[in-house]
Each structure stands twice: as structure tokens, then as C-alpha cells.
C-alpha positions as CSV (number, residue, x, y, z in Angstrom):
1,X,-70.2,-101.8,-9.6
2,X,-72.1,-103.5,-12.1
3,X,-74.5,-100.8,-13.1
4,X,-73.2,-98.4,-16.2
5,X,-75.4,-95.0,-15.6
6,X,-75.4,-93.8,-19.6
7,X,-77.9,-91.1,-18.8
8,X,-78.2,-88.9,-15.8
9,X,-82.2,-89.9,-15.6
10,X,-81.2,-93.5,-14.9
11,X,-79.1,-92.3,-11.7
12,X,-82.0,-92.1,-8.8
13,X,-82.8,-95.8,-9.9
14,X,-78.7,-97.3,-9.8
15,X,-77.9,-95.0,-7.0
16,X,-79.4,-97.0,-4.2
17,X,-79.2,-100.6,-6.3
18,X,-77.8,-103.6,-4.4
19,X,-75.3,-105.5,-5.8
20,X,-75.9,-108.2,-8.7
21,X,-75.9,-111.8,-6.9
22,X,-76.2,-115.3,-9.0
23,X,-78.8,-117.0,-6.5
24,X,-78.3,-120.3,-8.2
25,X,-77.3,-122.3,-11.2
26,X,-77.8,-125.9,-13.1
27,X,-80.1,-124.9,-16.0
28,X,-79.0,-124.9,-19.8
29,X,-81.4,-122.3,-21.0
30,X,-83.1,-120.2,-18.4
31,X,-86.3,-118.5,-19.5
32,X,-89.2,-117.1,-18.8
33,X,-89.0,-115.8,-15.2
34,X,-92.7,-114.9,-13.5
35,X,-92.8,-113.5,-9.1
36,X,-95.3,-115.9,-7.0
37,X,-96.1,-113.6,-4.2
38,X,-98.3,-116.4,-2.6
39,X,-94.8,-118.4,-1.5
40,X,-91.9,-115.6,-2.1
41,X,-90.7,-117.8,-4.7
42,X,-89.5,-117.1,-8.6
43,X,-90.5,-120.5,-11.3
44,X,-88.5,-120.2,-14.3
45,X,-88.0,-122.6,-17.3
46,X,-85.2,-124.2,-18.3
47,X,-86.5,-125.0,-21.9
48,X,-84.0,-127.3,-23.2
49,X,-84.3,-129.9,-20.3
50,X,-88.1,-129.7,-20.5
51,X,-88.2,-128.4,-16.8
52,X,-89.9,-125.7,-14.2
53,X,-87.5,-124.5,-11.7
54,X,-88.3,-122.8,-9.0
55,X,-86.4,-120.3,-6.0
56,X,-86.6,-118.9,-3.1
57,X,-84.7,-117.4,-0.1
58,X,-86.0,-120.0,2.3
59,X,-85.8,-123.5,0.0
60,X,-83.0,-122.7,-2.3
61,X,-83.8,-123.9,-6.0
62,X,-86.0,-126.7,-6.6
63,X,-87.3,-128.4,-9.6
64,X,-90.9,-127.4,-10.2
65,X,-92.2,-129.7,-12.7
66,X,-90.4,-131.7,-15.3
67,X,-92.0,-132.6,-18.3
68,X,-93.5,-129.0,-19.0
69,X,-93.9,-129.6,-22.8
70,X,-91.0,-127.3,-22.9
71,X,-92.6,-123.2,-21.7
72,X,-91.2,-120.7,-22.2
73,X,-92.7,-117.0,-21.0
74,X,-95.0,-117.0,-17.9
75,X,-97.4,-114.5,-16.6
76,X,-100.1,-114.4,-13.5
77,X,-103.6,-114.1,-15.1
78,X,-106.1,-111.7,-13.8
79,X,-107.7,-114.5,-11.6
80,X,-104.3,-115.3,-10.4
81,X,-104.1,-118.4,-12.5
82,X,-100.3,-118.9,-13.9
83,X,-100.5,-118.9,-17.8
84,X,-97.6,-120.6,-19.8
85,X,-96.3,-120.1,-23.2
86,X,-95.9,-123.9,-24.4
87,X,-93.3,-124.8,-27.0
88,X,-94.2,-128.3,-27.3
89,X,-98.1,-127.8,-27.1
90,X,-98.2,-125.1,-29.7
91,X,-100.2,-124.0,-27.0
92,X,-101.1,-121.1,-24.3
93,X,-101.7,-123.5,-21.3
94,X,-103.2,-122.8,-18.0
95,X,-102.6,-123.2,-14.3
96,X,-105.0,-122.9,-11.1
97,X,-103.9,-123.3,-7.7
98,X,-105.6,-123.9,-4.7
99,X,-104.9,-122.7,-1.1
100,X,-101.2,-123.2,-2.2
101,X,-98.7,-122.5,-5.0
102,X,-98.0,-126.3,-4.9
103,X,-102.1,-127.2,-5.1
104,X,-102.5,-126.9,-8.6
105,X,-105.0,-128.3,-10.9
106,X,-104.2,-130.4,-14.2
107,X,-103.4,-127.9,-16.8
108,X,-105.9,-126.5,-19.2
109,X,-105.5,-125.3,-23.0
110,X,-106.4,-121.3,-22.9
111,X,-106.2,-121.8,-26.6
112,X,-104.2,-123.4,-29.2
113,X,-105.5,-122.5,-33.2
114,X,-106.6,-119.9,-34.8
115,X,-109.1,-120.4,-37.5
116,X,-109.0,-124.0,-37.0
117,X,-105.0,-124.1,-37.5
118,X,-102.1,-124.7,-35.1
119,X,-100.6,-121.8,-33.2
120,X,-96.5,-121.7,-34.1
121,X,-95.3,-122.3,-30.7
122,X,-96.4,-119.0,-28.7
123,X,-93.0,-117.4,-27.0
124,X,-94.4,-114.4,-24.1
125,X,-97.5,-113.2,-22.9
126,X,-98.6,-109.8,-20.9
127,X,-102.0,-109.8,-19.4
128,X,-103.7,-106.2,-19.9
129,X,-105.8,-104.9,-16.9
130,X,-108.9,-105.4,-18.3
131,X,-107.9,-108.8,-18.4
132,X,-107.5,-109.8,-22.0
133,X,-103.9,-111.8,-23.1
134,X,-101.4,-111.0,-25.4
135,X,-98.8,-113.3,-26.6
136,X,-96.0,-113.8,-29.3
137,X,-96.2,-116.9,-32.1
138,X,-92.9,-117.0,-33.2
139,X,-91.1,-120.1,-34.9
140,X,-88.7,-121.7,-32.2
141,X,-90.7,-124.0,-30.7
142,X,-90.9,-126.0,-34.3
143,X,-87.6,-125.0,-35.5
144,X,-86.0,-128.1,-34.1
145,X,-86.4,-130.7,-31.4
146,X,-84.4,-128.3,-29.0
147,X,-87.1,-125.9,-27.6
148,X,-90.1,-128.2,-28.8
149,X,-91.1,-130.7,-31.5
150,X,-89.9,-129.7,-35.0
151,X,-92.9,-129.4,-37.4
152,X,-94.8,-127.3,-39.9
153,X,-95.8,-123.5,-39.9
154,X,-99.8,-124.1,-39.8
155,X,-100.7,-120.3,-40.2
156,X,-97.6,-119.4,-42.7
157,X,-96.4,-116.3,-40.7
158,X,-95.9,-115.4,-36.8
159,X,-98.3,-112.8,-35.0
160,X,-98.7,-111.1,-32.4
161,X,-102.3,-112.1,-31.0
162,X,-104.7,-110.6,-28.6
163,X,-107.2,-113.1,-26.2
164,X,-110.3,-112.3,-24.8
165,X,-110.9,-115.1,-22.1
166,X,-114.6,-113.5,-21.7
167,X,-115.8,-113.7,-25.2
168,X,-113.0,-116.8,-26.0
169,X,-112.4,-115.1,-28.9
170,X,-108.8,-115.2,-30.4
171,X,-107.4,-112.4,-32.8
172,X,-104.2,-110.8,-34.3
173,X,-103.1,-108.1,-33.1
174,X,-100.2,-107.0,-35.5
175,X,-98.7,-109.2,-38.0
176,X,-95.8,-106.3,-38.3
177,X,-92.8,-108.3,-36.9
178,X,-91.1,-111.1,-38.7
179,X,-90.2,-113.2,-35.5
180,X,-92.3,-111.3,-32.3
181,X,-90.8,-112.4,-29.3
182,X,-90.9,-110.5,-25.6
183,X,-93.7,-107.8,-25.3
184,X,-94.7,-105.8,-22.4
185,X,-97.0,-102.8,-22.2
186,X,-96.2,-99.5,-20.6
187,X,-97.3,-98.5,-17.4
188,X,-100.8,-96.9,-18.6
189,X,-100.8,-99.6,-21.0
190,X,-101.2,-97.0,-23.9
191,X,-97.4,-98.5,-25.5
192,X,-97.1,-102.1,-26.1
193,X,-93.5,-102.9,-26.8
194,X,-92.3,-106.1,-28.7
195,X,-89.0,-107.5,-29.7
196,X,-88.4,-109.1,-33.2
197,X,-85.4,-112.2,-32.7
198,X,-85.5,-113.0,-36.3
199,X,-81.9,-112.4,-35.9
200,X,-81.4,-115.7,-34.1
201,X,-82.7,-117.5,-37.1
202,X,-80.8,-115.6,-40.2
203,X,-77.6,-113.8,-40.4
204,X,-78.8,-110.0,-41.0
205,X,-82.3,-110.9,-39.0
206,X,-83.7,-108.4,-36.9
207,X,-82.6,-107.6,-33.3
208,X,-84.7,-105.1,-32.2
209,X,-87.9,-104.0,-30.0
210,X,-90.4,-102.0,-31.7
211,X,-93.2,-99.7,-30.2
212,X,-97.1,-99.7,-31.1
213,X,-99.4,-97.7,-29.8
214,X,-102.5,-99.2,-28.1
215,X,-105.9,-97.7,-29.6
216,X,-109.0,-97.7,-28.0
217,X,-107.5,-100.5,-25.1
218,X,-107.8,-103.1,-28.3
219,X,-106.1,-102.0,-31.5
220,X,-102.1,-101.7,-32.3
221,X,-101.2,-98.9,-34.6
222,X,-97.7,-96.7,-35.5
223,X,-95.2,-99.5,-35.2
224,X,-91.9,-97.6,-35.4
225,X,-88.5,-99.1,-34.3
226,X,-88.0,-98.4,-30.5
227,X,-84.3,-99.9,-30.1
228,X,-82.1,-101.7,-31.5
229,X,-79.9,-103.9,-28.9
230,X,-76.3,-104.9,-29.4
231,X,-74.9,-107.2,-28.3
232,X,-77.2,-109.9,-29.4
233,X,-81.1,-109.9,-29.0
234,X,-84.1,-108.0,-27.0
235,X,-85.1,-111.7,-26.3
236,X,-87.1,-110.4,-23.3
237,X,-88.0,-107.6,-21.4
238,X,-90.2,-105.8,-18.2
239,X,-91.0,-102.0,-17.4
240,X,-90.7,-100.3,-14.3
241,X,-92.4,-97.6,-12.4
242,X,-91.0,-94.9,-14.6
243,X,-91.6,-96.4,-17.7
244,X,-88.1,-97.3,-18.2
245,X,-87.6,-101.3,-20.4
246,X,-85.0,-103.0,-19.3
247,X,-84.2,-105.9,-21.6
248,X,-82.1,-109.4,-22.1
249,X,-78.9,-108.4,-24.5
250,X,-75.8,-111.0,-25.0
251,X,-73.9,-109.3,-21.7
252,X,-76.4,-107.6,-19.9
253,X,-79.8,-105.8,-19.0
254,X,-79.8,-102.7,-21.0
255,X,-82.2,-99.9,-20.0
256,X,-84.3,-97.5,-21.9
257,X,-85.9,-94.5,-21.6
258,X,-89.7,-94.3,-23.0
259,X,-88.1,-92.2,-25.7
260,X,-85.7,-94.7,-26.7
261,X,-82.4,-93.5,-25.4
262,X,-80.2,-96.2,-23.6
263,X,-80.1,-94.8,-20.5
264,X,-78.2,-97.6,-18.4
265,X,-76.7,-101.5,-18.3
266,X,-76.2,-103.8,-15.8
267,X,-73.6,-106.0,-16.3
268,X,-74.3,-109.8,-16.2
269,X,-71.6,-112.6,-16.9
270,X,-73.9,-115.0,-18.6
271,X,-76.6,-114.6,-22.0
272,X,-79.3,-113.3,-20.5
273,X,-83.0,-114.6,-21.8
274,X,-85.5,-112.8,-19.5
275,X,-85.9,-110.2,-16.7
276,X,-89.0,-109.9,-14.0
277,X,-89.5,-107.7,-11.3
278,X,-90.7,-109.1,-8.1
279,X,-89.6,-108.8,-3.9
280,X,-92.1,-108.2,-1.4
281,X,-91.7,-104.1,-2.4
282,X,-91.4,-105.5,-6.3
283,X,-88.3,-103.9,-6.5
284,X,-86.1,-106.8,-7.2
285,X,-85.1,-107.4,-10.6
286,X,-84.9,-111.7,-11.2
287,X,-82.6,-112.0,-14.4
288,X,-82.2,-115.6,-16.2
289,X,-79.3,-115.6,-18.2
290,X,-78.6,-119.0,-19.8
291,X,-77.4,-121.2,-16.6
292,X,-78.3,-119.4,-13.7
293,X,-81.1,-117.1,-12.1
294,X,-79.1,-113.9,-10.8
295,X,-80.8,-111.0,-8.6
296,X,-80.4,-107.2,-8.2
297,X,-82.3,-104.9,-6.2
298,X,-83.0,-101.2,-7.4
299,X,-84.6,-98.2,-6.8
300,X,-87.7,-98.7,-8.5
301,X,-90.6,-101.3,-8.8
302,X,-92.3,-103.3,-11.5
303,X,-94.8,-101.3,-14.0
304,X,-97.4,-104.5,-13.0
305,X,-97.9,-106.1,-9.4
């Protein structure tokens, strides 16, 4: 089988899983994963090759879009618009689609400075239910040509920022983590976890997830080291039902419990990038690791539809 139960709490969920199946391959780096319930299909980016993919059980995998200004994390807006985490447009970019996932509109910049200078190249983003957006600024996208369009640090350090698309107001949220990467809140949204990859830029960088809590619905305060993942990086992550995070890691997706014990693994044979829940019950866990897009199914749903 190839789910490790490490703690007896993780049992209901692996007791009833499926089995792990690769559902396709032909990417380089697959990141990014976000569930379109209007089409049962799962887009995904393949960053290096500047591409959207897209799957699903009736059309196989497609190429979305090409020429995506190389996204990376995705996430349904609270008007069902699909935001993207643009590399190559320092930017976070916006989607709207009409009667059908492939009616969209031309793409529109949600926002792209703060304080009149360039974002990094933002990396994830989680949409709260009160509708405000939350998204990582780390490095990569500048670093090289690879995953975006080398350049200069505008704002000298990366952040964790918070959007408010009512007010179009842009602000940091924590400026705690060296490299912020993946984030996801908890299920009452009172945690917001978030993974620091500076690891994958230094010998001796960080390779862990921390916790903050989430004061007053707006504020992030107590960071405290939530995991540390080995073998290689919390690159990104989701939460289910039960709180539980279940992360990217160099061989699998490892599982946590809210109080930070590793409470299971589920084998992959690839690098794994990014995880998202989705399904028509939301209890299918999509997993991009580095070629391919593989699926499990388990007992347990998605913290967010």
C-alpha cells in the first residue's frame, strides 16, 4: 500500500484510501494544482515550459494555455474567478469565465507593486472567506530565466501579503519567513500555515512550515516552527476536514496533525511540488510531482470547497 499510518489518528482517513494512480505525464515541473468543478477537470502548471495543463477523466490531459508568463499557485476567487501566481509578471493575475471554463476573458492584473515597487514574483495564494487574498513573494521567479525572467529584488525582502479586492488595498502580512512559499489556512481559518523553501536557494536554508495565528480575521501573530519536512522541502501544501496538512516532501505527501506530529505518508515515486483536494465528494487528493499529476482518493475532504 502506499500509505505509512505513523499515528493511529491518521488511520480512519488511509483505512478506506484508494490506491495512488499516475493519471498522466509529459510536464518538467508540475505545480500549482487548483479543482474546476464547473468541467470535473484539474489545470496545473508546468512552470518551466511556460504552460497550463489541464485533466480530466473524460478528455485525458490537454494543454490549457501556453504562454502563461510562467504561474505557479492557483486558487478559485470568491467570485469564482481563477487567480494565478505569475512568475514572469511579478504579478497576481486574474481570470473570469463565462458560461464555460473554456470562455474566459483576457487576464487582468489583481495587483502587481507595493508602494509603487515590483512584487518578487508571488509563489501561492489562499483566499480567506471573507474574501480577501493571501499570497507568498518569494525569489524564484527572478532567480534565473527558469521559472521567470531573472531581475532585481524591487522591495529587498520577500513577504507574505494580505489583499483586500474591496478596498484594493495591498499590505504585509508577516515579513517572518526568509523565502515564504505554500500557505493554507486551517479549517476556521484561525491558523494560517506557511512553508519557508529558502533551503532550495542555500545549503543550510530553511525547510520548514511555520504556524501564525490569525487575529481579528486580519493580523498574523506567534509564528512558531510547525514542521520541519525531510526529505527535501514543504514546497506546497492543503488541509483537510480534520485539520490535518498534508504537504509536498522529496518522496512523498507527508501528513500532520494540527499539533505538529507526522501522523502519516503517502508514498509518491516522483518530487512532489503541490497537493489539492478536489472530486465531486472533494475527497480526491490531485498531487503534482515533477513530471506527472498522480491521484489518491481518501477518507476525508478538502478544508475549502
Amino acid at each position: 500500500m502506499s500509505i505509512d499510518i505513523l499515528d493511529p489518528r491518521f488511520a480512519p482517513v488511509a483505512a478506506a484510501a484508494g490506491t495512488l494512480e499516475r493519471l498522466c505525464s509529459g510536464a518538467v515541473w508540475s505545480e500549482g494544482p487548483v479543482w474546476m468543478k464547473e468541467d470535473d477537470s484539474v489545470l496545473w502548471s508546468d512552470i518551466p515550459n511556460n504552460r497550463m495543463l489541464r485533466w480530466s477523466e473524460r478528455d485525458g490531459m490537454s494543454v490549457w494555455r501556453e504562454g502563461v508568463e510562467f504561474t505557479n499557485g492557483h486558487v478559485r476567487a470568491a467570485d469564482g474567478a481563477l487567480l494565478h501566481c505569475s512568475h514572469g509578471r511579478r504579478a497576481l493575475v486574474r481570470t473570469r469565465f463565462g458560461a464555460e471554463p473554456s470562455a474566459a476573458a483576457p487576464d487582468e492584473i489583481v495587483v502587481d507593486r507595493f508602494q509603487g515597487r515590483r512584487l518578487n514574483s508571488p509563489n501561492d495564494v489562499v483566499v480567506k472567506r471573507d474574501g480577501t487574498i493571501w499570497f507568498s513573494d518569494p525569489p524564484y521567479g527572478i532567480a534565473s530565466d527558469y521559472e521567470g525572467h531573472q531581475g532585481e529584488s524591487e522591495l529587498g525582502r520577500c513577504y507574505v501579503f494580505r489583499y483586500d479586492p474591496v478596498r484594493g488595498s495591498l499590505r504585509i502580512a508577516s515579513d517572518f519567513l526568509e523565502d515564504p512559499n505554500g500557505l493554507a489556512f486551517s479549517p476556521d481559518e484561525s491558523r494560517l500555515y506557511v512553508s519557508d523553501t529558502s533551503a532550495a536557494r542555500r545549503e543550510g536554508g530553511n525547510h520548514h512550515i511555520v504556524v501564525f495565528d490569525v487575529i481579528g480575521g486580519e493580523d498574523l501573530a506567534h509564528p512558531r516552527v510547525f514542521a520541519v519536512v525531510e526529505p527535501g522541502l514543504a514546497d506546497g501544501f492543503r488541509v483537510d476536514q480534520n485539520g490535518f496538512v498534508y504537504t509536498s516532501s522529496a518522496d512523498s505527501v507527508q501528513v500532520y496533525h494540527p499539533d505538529g506530529t507526522r501522523i502519516g505518508r503517502i508514498a509518491v515515486p516522483e518530487k512532489v511540488g503541490n497537493v489539492v483536494f478536489g472530486g465531486a465528494g472533494g475527497n480526491e487528493l490531485f498531487i503534482c510531482a515533477s513530471t506527472s499529476l498522480y491521484r489518491i482518493r481518501l477518507a476525508t475532504r478538502g478544508a475549502t470547497a
